[in-house]
C-alpha positions in Angstrom: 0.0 0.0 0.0 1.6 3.3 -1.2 2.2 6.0 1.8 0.0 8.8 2.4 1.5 12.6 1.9 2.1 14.4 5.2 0.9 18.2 5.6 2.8 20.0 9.0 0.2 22.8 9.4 -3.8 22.9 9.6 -4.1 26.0 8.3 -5.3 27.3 5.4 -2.5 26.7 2.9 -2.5 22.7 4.4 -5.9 22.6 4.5 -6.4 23.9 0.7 -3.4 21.6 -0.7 -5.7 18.6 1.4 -8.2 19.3 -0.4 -6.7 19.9 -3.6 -4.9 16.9 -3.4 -7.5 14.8 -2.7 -9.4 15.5 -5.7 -6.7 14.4 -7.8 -7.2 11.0 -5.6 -3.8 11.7 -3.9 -3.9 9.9 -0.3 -3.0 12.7 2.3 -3.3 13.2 6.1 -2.8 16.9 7.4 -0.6 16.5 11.2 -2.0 19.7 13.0 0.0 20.8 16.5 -3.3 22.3 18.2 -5.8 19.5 19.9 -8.5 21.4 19.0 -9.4 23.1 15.5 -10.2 26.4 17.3 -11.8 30.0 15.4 -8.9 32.0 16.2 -7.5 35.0 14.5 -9.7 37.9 12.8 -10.3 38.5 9.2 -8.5 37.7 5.7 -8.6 39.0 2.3 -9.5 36.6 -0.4 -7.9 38.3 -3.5 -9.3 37.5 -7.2 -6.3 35.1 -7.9 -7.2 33.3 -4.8 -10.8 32.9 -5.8 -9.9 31.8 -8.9 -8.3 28.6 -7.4 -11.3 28.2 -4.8 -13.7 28.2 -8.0 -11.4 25.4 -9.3 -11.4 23.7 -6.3 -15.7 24.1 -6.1 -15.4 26.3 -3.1 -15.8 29.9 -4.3 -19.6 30.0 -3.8 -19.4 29.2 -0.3 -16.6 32.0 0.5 -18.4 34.6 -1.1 -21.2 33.4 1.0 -19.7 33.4 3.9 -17.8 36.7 3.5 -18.2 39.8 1.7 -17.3 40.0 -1.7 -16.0 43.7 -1.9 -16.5 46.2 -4.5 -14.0 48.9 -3.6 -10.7 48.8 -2.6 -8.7 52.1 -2.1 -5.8 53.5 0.2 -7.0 56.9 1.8 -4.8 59.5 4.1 -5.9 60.6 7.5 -9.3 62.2 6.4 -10.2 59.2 4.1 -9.7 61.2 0.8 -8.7 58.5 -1.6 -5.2 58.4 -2.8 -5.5 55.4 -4.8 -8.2 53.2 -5.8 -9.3 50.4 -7.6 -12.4 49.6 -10.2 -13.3 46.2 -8.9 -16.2 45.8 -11.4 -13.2 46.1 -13.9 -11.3 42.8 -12.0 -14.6 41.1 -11.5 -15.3 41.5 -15.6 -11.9 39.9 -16.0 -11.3 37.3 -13.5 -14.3 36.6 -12.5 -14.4 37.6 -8.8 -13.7 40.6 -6.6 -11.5 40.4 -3.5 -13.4 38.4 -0.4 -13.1 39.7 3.1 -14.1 36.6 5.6 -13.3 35.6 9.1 -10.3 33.3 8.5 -12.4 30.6 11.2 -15.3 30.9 9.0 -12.7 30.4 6.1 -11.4 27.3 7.7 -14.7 26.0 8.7 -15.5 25.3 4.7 -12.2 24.3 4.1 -12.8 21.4 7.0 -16.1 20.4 4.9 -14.6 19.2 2.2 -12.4 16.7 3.9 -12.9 13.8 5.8 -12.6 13.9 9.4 -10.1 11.2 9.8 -7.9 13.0 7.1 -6.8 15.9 10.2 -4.6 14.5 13.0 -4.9 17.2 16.0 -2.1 17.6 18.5 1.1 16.2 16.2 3.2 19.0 17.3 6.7 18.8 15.0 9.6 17.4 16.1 11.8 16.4 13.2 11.7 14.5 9.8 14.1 11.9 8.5 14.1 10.6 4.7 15.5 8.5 2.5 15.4 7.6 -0.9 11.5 5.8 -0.1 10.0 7.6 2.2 10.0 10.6 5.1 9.5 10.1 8.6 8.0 12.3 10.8 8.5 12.8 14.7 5.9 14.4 16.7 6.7 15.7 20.3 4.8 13.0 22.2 6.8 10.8 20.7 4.9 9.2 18.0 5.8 9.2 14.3 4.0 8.7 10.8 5.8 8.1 7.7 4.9 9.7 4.5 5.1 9.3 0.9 6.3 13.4 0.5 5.8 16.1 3.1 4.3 19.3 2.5 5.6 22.2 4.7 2.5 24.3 5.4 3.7 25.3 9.3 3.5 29.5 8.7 6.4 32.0 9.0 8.1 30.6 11.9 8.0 27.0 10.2 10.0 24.2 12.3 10.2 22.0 9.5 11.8 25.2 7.4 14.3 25.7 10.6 15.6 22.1 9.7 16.4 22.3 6.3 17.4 25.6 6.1 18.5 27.1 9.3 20.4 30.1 7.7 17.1 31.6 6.7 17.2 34.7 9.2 13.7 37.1 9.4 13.6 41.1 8.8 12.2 43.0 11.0 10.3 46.0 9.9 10.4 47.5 13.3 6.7 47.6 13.2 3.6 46.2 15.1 0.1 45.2 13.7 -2.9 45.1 16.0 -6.0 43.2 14.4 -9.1 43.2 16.0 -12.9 42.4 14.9 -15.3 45.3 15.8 -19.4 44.8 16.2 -20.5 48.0 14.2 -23.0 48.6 11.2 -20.9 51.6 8.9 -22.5 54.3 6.9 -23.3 52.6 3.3 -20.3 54.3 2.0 -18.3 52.2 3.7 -19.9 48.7 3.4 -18.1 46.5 1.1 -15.7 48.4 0.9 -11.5 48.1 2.0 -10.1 51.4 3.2 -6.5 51.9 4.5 -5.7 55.2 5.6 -2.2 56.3 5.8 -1.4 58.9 8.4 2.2 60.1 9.0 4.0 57.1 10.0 0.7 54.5 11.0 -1.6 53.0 8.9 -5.5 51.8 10.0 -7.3 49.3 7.7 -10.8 47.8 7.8 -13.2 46.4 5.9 -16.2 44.3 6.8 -16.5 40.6 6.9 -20.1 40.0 7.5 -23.2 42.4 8.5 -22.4 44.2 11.2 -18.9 43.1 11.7 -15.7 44.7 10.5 -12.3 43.6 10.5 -9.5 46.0 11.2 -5.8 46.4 11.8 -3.7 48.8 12.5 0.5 49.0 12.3 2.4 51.5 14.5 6.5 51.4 15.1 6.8 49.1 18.5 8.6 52.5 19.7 5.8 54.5 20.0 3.3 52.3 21.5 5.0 49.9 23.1 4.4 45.5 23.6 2.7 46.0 27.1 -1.4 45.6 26.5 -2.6 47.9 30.0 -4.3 50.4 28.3 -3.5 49.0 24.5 -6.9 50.4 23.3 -6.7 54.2 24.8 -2.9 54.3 23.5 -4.6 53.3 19.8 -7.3 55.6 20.1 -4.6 58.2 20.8 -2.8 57.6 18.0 -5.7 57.7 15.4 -7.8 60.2 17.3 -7.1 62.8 14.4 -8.6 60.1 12.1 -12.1 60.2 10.2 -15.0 58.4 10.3 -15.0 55.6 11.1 -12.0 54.4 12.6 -12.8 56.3 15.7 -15.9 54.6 16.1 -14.2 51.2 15.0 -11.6 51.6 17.8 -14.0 52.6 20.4 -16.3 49.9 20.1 -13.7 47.0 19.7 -13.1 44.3 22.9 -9.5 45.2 24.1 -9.6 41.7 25.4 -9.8 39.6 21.7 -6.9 42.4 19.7 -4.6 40.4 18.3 -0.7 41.1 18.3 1.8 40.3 15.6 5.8 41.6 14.5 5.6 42.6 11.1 8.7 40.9 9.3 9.7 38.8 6.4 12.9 37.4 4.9 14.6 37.4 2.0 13.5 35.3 -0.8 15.3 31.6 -0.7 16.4 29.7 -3.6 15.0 26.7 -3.0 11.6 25.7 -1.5 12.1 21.7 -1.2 14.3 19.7 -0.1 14.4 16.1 -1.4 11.1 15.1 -0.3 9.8 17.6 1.5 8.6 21.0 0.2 7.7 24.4 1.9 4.7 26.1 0.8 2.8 29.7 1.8 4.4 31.6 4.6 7.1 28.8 5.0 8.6 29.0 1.7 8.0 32.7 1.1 6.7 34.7 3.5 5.8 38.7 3.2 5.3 41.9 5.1 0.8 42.1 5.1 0.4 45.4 2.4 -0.4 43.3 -0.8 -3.0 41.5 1.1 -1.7 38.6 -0.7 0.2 36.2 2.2 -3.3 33.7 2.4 -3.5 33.8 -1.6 -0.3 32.7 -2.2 -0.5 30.4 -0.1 -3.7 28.8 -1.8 -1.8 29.2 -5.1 1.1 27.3 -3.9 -1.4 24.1 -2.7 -3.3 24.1 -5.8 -0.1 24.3 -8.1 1.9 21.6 -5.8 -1.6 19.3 -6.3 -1.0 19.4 -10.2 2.8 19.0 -9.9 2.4 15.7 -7.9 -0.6 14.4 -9.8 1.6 15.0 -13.0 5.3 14.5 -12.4 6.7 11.2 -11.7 8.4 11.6 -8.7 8.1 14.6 -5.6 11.4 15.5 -5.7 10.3 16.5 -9.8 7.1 18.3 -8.6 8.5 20.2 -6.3 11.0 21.6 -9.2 8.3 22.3 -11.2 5.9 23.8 -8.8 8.6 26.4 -7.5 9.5 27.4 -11.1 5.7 27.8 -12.0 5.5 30.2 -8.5 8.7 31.6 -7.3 8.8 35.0 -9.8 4.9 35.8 -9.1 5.6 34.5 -4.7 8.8 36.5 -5.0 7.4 39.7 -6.7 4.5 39.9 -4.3 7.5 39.8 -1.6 9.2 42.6 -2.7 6.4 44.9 -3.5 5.1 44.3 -0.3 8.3 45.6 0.9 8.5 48.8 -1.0 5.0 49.6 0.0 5.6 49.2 3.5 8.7 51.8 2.9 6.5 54.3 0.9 3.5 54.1 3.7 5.4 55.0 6.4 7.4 58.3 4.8 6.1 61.6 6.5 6.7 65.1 6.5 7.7 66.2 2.8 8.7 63.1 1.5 4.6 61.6 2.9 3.4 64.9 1.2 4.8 64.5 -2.2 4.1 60.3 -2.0 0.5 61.1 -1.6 0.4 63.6 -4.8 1.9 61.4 -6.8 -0.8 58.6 -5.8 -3.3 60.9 -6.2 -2.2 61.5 -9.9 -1.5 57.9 -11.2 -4.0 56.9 -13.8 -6.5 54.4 -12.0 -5.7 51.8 -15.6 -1.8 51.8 -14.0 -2.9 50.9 -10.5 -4.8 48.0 -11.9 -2.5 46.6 -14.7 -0.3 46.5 -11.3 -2.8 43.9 -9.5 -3.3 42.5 -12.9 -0.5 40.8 -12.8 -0.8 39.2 -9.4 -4.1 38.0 -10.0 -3.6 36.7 -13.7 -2.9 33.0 -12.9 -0.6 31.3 -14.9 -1.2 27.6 -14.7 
């Protein structure tokens, strides 16, 4: 009996190359640390290109329905006066979709339908691998093991398995904090379906619904000038964005201090290879960015789906791994470094912030969108 593929990781990169590899009848189980599946974390954007792949995979019905399929996106400065924006009827005429905002638990709840419920092993925390020319074994920290036909690296930026193959890989720090939290307010209708982020003069505050009622925000500061400690997190926010429009006030002063959600921003710099004989890392373990593309969850759906037709189709893993990281690194490493320059532009202030936003405000909209064009055109 041939060996099953081993996902580390039960998020939604694993759970999406599961399920795509499933429907190529590829045997998989998916080795998840947590002992419960639990809805954790805020919102996620669900960009065209990613949609693309969930209608391929049958699934994009029930994300639009269980999000909000947006029909505005735009970058805004302090008083929400645009500075760039996007015509998503445009992008929906060409691809098909519009960006989704969802709760990532709602997210993972319809990525859990499609499998079987034997096919997620909870609490197989990551210890180590071995392989040889056969097969890959896998250690788990209460001392158990499965052995796999290929392993798929799907265990986020701080990735274990990565940290074994390729320990020189060393993270870039931004010097930067994002707080996320999930707000219970009904907007204005101006602002419904909608994604705003406003850039002030060194911070950025972004929202966007992700159901009736319930918006999604973050917002990014230096760590210098608000500090780790959470006492008082939300007044020290509200502070900071008090001289902000309508409605990130309101947004801020409604949200639980008790459920925002800390993160570093960082990334590192792209690495030449993904794979590793038989094991391959995928999303924020092969290539992961700093958050202002909104593309970290899409490329990591385009990364399952692709490594689902390279194994299905190549002969061995070690040959679908080749061929899925030359099929994704330019468009993974391209988001990577955009991502970077726009988190340098965001943050410029005084006269340099002042002459960034004229220019913005003068690019021809057909520009901006050949730009995102070419992130979401898929290419396989």
């Amino acid at each position: 009996m041939q060996l099953p593929g081993l996902i580390i990781g039960g998020g939604i990169a694993g759970l999406t190359a599961a399920i795509a590899l499933q429907q190529r009848g590829l045997a998989v189980q998916v080795c998840e640390a947590a002992p419960r599946i639990l809805p954790l974390g805020a919102g996620i954007w669900m960009a065209p290109n990613a949609m693309q792949v969930f209608d391929r995979l049958g699934l994009a019905g029930r994300v639009n329905a269980g999000g909000v399929p947006l029909r505005d996106i735009q970058i805004v400065d302090a008083r929400l006066r645009p500075l760039l924006r996007t015509n998503q009827e445009r992008i929906r005429e060409q691809f098909g979709f519009t960006t989704t905002a969802i709760r990532r638990a709602v997210l993972q709840d319809i990525l859990l339908g499609e499998l079987d419920s034997q096919t997620v092993l909870l609490s197989r925390e990551y210890a180590g691998l071995q392989q040889d020319e056969e097969e890959v074994t896998v250690r788990f920290t209460d001392g158990s093991s499965l052995r796999g036909a290929f392993v798929i690296a799907a265990d986020g930026i701080h990735s274990p398995v990565r940290g074994q193959l390729f320990p020189e890989v060393r993270f870039r720090s931004t010097g930067h904090l994002v707080w996320r939290g999930m707000t219970p307010i009904q907007l204005r209708p101006a602002y419904k379906q909608v994604i705003m982020e406003a850039w002030g003069r060194g911070v950025r505050f972004g929202f966007s619904e992700i159901a009736d009622g319930l918006v999604d925000w973050f917002a990014v500061v230096a760590a210098d000038s608000i500090g780790e400690d959470r006492a008082q997190l939300k007044a020290r926010l509200q502070r900071l964005f008090a001289g902000f429009a309508y409605p990130i006030p309101d947004i801020l002063a409604q949200a639980d201090e008790s459920r925002i959600i800390r993160n570093e921003i960082a990334d590192f710099d792209p690495i030449s290879s993904w794979s590793r004989g038989k094991v391959c890392l995928i999303g924020d373990a092969a290539h992961a960015s700093t958050p202002y593309m909104g593309q970290g969850g899409c490329q990591a759906v385009e990364d399952a789906y692709v490594l689902a037709q390279c194994l299905q189709r190549e002969p061995s893993a070690e040959q679908a791994f080749a061929a899925m990281q030359q099929l994704r690194w330019a468009r993974a490493t391209h988001v990577q470094r955009t991502s970077r320059l726009l988190g340098r532009v965001g943050y410029l202030q005084q006269a340099p912030g002042v002459l960034r936003d004229l220019i913005m405000r003068s690019t021809p909209g057909f520009i901006i969108e050949q730009q995102f064009r070419r992130v979401y055109e898929l290419n396989y």
